[in-house]
C-alpha positions as CSV (number, residue, x, y, z in Angstrom):
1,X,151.6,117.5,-162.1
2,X,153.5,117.6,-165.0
3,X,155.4,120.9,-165.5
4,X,155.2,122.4,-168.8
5,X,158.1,122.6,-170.9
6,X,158.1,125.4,-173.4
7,X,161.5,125.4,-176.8
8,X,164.2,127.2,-175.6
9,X,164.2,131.0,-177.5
10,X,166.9,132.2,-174.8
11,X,169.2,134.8,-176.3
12,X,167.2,135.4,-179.4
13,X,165.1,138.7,-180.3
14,X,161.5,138.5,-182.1
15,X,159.8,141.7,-183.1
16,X,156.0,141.1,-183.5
17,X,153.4,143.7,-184.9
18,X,150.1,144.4,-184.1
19,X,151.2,143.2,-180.4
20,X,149.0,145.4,-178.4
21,X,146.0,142.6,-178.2
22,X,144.4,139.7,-179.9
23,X,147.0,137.2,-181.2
24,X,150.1,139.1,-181.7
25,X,150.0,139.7,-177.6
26,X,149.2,135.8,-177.9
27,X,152.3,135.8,-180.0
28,X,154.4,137.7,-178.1
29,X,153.9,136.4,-174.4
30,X,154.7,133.1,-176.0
31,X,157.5,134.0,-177.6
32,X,158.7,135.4,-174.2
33,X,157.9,132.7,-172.2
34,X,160.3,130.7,-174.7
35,X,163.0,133.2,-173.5
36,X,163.2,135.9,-175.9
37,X,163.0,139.6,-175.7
38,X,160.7,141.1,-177.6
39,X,160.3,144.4,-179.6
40,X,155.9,145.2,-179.2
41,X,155.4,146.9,-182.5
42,X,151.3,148.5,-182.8
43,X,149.8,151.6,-183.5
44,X,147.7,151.4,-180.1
45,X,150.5,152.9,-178.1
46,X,148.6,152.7,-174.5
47,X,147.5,149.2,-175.0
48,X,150.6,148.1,-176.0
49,X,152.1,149.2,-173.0
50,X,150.3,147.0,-170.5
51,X,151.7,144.0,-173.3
52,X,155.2,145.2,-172.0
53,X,154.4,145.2,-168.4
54,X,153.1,141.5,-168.7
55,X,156.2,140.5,-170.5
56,X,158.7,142.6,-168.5
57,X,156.7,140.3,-165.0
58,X,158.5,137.7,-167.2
59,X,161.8,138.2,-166.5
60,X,162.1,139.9,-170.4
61,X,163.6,142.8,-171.8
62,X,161.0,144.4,-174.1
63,X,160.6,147.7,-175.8
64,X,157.4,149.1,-177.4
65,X,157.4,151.2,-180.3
66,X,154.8,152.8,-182.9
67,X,154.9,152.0,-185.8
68,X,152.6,152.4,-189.1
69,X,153.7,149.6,-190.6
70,X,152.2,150.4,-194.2
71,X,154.7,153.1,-194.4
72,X,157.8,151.9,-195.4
73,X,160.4,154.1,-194.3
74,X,159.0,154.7,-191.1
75,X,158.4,150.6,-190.5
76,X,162.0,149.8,-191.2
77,X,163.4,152.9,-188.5
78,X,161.1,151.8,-185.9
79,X,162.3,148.3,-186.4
80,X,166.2,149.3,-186.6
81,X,165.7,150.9,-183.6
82,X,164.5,148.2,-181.8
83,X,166.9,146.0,-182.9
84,X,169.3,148.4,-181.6
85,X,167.8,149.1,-178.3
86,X,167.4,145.2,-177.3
87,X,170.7,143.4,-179.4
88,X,169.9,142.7,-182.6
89,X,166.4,141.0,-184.4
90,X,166.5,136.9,-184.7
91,X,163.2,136.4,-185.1
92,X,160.1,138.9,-187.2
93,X,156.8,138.1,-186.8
94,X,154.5,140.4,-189.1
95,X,151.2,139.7,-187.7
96,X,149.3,143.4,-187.7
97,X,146.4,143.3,-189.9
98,X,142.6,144.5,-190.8
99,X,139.4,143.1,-192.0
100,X,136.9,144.4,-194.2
101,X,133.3,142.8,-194.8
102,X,131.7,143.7,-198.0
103,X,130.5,142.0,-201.1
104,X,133.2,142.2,-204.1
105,X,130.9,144.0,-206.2
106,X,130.4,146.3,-203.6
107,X,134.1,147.1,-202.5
108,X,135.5,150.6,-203.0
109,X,138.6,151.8,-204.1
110,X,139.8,153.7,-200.7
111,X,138.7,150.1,-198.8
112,X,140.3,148.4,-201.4
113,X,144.0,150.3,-201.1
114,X,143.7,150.4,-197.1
115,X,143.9,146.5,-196.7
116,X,146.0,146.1,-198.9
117,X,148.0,149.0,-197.6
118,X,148.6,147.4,-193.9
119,X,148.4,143.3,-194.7
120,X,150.4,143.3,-198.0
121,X,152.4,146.3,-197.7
122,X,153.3,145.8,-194.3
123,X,154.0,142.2,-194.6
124,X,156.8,143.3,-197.2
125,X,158.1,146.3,-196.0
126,X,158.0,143.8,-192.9
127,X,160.4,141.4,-194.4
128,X,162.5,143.5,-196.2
129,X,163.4,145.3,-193.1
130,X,164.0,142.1,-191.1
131,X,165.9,140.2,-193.8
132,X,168.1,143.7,-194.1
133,X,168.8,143.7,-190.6
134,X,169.4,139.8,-190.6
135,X,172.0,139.9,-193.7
136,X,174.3,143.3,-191.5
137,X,174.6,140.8,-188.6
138,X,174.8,137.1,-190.6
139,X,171.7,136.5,-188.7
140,X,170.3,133.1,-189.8
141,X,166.9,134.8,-188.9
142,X,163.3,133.3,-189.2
143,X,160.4,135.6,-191.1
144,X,157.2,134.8,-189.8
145,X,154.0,135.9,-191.6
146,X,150.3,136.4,-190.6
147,X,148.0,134.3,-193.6
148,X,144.5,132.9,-192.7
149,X,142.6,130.0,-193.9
150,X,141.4,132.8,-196.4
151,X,144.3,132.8,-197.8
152,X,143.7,129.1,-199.3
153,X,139.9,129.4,-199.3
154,X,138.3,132.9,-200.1
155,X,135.5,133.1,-198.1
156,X,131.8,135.2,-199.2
157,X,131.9,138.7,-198.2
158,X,135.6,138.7,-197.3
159,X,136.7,139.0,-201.0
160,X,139.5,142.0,-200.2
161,X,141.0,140.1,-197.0
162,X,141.3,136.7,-198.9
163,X,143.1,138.7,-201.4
164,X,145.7,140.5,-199.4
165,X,146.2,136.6,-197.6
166,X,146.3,134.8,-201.3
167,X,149.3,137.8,-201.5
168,X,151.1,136.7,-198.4
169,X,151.4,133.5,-199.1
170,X,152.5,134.3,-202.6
171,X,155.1,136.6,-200.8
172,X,156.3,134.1,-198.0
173,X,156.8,131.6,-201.0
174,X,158.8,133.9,-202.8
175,X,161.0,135.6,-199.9
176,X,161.4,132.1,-198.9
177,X,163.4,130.9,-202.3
178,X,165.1,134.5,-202.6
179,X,166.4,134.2,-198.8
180,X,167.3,130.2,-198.6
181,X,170.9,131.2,-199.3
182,X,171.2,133.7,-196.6
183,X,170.2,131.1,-193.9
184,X,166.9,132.9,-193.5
185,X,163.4,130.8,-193.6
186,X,160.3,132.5,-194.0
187,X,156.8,130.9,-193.2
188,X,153.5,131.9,-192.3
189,X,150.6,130.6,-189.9
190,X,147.0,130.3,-191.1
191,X,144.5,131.3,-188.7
192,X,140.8,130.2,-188.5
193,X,138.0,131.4,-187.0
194,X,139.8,132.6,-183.7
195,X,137.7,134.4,-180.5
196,X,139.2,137.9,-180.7
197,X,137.4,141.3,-181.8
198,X,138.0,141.2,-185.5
199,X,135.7,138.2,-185.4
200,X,132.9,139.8,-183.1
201,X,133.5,142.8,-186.2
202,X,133.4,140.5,-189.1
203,X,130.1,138.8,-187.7
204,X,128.8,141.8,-187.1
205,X,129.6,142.9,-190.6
206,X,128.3,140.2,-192.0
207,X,125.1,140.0,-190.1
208,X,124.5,144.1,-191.7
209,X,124.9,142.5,-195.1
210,X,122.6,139.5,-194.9
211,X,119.9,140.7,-192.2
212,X,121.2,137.0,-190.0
213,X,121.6,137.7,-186.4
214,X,124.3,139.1,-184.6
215,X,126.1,135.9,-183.6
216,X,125.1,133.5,-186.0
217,X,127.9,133.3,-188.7
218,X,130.7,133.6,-186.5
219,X,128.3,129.8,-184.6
220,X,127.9,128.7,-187.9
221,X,131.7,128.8,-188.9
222,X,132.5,127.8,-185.4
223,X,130.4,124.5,-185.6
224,X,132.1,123.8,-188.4
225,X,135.1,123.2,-186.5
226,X,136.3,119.5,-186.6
227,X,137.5,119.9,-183.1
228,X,134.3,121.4,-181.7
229,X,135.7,124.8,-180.4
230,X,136.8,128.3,-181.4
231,X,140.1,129.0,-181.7
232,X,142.3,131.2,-179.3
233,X,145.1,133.5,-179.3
234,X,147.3,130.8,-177.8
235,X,146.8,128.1,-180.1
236,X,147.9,130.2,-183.0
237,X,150.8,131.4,-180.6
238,X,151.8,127.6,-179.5
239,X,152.8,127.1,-183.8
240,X,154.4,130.0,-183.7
241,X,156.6,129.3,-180.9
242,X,157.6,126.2,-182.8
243,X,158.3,128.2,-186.4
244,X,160.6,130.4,-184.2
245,X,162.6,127.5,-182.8
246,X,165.2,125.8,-184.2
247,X,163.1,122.5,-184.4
248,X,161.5,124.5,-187.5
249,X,165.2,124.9,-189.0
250,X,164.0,123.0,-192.4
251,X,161.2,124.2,-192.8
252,X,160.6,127.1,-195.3
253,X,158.1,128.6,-198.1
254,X,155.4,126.7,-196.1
255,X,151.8,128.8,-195.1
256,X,150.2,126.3,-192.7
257,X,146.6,126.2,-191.3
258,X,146.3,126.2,-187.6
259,X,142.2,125.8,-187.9
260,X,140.8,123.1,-185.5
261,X,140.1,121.4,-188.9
262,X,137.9,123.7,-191.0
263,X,139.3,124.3,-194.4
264,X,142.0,121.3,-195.3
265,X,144.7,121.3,-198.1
């Protein structure tokens, strides 16, 4: 059998948010099977813990912290800290994020400043404190951002998400020219319609809204799916292993769809 042979990420240090389940633990057991420690950043405290036991039975250091990453201040400690406690920060993956299923017309203003709140907000306050920590050291660091497919497509009844995702991308595109100088890339991976809980929630969502039942969007997006499955946690993780590894050296400003061929640009 042949053995599998995963980029080398030995010595290096990612932080990844929303790490506790779904695809950031994707993320980060990748990124530790690579060879990297890794700082567990999530608000889900418990939960994260067990994602530190699984990558500790790797052989990797690993601290978890809490962290709300849509405030500032507090986001940038948490992150100092865990550069501190493991070495320094190489590699910051800001993947926490929320959905939100309504019509546009029918979106309210609280809703409307939450999402934007933890996917746009954090993504920054994400990068600043990464690229802050990157420029003390002379890190040549790589800035890895959540997007979606809905951030080059806005999909029906997701009108708020697409819009915090059309904002990522315009934010990895702009950190990405700001940062060039500094050795630092920034890129993001675009998600598509991937087998975790915010999916069984958006479907569900969706199904309240246009009386369908429970089940049939998220088939109906699925079938759509040139390669004829749903995604997982690991496939996003496998492209974001490579963004993290020096084979992705030249590569920055880029927000690439890792879909199974639904929406192409």
């Amino acid at each position: 059998m042949r053995e599998e042979i995963h980029m080398s990420l030995s010595g290096k240090v990612a932080a990844v948010t929303g790490a506790a389940q779904g695809i950031g633990k994707a993320i980060a057991l990748r990124l530790a099977k690579d060879g990297a420690d890794i700082i567990l950043l999530d608000v889900k405290h418990d939960i994260l813990l067990q994602t530190g036991k699984e990558i500790e039975a790797l052989g990797r250091k690993t601290i978890s912290l809490t962290a709300d990453i849509s405030n500032r201040d507090q986001f940038h400690a948490t992150l100092a800290e865990g550069a501190k406690a493991l070495g320094g920060l190489d590699i910051m993956v800001n993947n926490a994020g929320i959905c939100q299923v309504r019509q546009v017309i029918d979106i309210q203003p609280d809703e409307f400043e939450k999402i934007f709140r933890i996917n746009v907000d954090g993504t920054l306050w994400g990068i600043q404190g990464a690229a802050k920590l990157f420029k003390d050291k002379g890190t040549k660091g790589k800035i890895i951002n959540a997007c979606s497919i809905a951030g080059h497509d806005a999909f029906p009844l997701l009108g708020a998400y697409s819009a915090t995702k059309f904002a990522v991308r315009a934010l990895t595109q702009a950190a990405a020219k700001e940062l060039a100088s500094s050795g630092i890339t920034v890129n993001a991976y675009c998600p598509g319609i991937v087998g975790t809980d915010m999916w069984v929630s958006i479907d569900k969502g969706m199904a309240e809204i246009t009386g369908a039942e429970i089940g049939s969007t998220y088939k109906k997006y699925v079938d759509g799916i040139a390669l004829g499955r749903v995604e997982t946690g690991d496939d996003v993780a496998g492209f974001v292993s490579y963004l993290a590894s020096s084979d992705a050296d030249y590569m920055t400003g880029q927000s690439v769809m890792i879909d199974g061929g639904l929406v192409y640009r």
